[in-house]
C-alpha positions as CSV (number, residue, x, y, z in Angstrom):
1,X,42.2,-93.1,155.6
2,X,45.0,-93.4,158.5
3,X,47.7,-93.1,155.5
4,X,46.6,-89.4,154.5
5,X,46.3,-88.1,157.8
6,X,49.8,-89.8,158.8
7,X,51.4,-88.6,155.6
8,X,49.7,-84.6,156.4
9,X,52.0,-85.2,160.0
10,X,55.0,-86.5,157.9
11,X,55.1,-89.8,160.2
12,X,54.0,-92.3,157.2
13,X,56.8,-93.8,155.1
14,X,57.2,-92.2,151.9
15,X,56.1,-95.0,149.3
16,X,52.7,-95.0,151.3
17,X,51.8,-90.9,150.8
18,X,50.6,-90.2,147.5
19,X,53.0,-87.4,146.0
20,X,50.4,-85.9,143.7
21,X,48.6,-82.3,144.0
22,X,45.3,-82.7,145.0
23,X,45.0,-80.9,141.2
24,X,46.8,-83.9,139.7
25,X,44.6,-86.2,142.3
26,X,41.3,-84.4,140.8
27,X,43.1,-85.3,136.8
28,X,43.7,-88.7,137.6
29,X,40.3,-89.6,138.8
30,X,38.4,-88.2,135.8
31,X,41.2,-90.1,133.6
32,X,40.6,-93.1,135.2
33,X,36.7,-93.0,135.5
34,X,36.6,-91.8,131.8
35,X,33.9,-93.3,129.8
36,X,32.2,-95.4,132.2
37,X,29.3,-92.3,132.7
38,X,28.8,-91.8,129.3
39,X,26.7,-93.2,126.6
40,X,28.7,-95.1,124.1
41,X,28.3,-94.5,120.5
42,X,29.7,-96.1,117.3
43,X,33.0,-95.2,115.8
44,X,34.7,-96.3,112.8
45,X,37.9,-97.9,115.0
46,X,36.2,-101.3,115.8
47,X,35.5,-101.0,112.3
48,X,38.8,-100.7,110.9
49,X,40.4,-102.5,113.1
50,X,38.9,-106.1,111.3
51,X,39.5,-104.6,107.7
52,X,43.2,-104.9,107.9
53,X,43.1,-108.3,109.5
54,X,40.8,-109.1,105.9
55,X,43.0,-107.2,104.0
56,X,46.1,-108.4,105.2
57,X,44.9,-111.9,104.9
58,X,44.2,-111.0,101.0
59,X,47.9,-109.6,100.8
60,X,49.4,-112.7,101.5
61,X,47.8,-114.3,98.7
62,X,50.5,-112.4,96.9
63,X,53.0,-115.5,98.0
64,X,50.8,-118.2,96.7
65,X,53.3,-120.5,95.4
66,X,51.9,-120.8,91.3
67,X,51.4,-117.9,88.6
68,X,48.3,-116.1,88.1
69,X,47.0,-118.2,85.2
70,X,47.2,-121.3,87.1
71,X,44.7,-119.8,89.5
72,X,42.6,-118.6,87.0
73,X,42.8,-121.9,84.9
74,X,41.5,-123.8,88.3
75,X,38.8,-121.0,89.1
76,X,37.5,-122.0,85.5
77,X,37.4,-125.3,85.9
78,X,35.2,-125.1,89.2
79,X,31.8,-123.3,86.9
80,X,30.6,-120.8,89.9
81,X,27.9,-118.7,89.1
82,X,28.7,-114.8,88.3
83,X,27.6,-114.1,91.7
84,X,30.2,-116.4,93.3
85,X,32.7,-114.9,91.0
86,X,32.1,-111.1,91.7
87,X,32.2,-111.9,95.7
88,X,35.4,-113.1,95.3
89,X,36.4,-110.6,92.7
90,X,35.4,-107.8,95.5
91,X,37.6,-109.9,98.3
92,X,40.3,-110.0,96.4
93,X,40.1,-106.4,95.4
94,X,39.3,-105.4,98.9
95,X,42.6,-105.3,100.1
96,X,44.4,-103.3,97.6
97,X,41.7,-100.5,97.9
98,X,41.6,-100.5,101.6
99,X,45.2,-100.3,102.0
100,X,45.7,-97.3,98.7
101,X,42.7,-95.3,100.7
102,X,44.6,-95.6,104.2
103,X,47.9,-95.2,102.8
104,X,46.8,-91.3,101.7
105,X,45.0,-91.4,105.0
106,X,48.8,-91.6,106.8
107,X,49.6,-89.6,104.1
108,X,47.9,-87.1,105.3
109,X,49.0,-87.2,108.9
110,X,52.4,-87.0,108.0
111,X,51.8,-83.9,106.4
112,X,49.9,-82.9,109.9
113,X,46.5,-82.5,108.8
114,X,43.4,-84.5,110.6
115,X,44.8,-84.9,114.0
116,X,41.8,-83.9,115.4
117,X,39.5,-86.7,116.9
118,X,36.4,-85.5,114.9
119,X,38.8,-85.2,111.7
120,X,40.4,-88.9,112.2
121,X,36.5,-90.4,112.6
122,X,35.6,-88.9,109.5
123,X,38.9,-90.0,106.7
124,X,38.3,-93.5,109.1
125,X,34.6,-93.3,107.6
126,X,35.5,-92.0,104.3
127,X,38.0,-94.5,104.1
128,X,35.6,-97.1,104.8
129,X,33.1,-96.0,102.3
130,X,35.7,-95.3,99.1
131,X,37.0,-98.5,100.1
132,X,33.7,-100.7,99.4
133,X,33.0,-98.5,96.4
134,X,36.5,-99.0,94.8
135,X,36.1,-102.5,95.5
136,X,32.7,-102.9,93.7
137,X,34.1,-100.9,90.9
138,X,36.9,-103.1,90.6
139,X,35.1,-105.9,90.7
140,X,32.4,-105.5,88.5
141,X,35.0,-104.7,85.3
């Protein structure tokens, strides 16, 4: 409290006085108290946010060291049900959808459409939802 009043005299050492407008003051308090008063509510972001670690995990399947047939040769071999076989269908198809939706998401953005908050929850939603229906598709022929 002594700091402000000795900074409004001019006796306080610079580094000590706070060189913002009371305007910049009033900005800075809202910024930093943002949120806290509010109800929280879900958004896609914590959402997406685990999809690319999944899908980028399934990408680098794409450096497995042996051909395709050998894989599939070896899948064979271990007799897992159909459902078995269409989960990992769906993981392996997961990836490739997720990141061909959220490509033309960024597509999108570098055309400058859907900056908007509102705007990026929704393609994050929709990307979410053709994502998991691609997948099934995919995995299901």
């Amino acid at each position: 409290m002594w700091v402000s009043a000795a900074c409004g005299l001019g006796s306080a050492p610079a580094f000590l006085c706070d060189t913002w407008s009371p305007w910049e003051q009033q900005r800075r308090r809202r910024w930093l108290n943002f949120g806290i008063k509010t109800p929280s509510r879900t958004v896609p972001c914590p959402l997406i946010s685990p999809s690319t670690r999944v899908s980028l995990f399934g990408l680098a399947a794409l450096i497995l060291p042996e051909q395709f047939p050998y894989y599939l040769a070896f899948v064979k071999s271990l007799s897992l049900g159909p459902a078995l076989i269409y989960s990992a269908k769906f993981a392996l198809a997961f990836p490739l959808t997720y990141h061909t939706w959220n490509g033309i998401r960024h597509l999108m953005w570098d055309m400058g459409k859907g900056f908007k908050i509102p705007q990026v929850y929704q393609s994050g939603v929709l990307v979410l939802v053709l994502t998991l229906l691609s997948s099934a598709g995919l995995a299901a022929m």
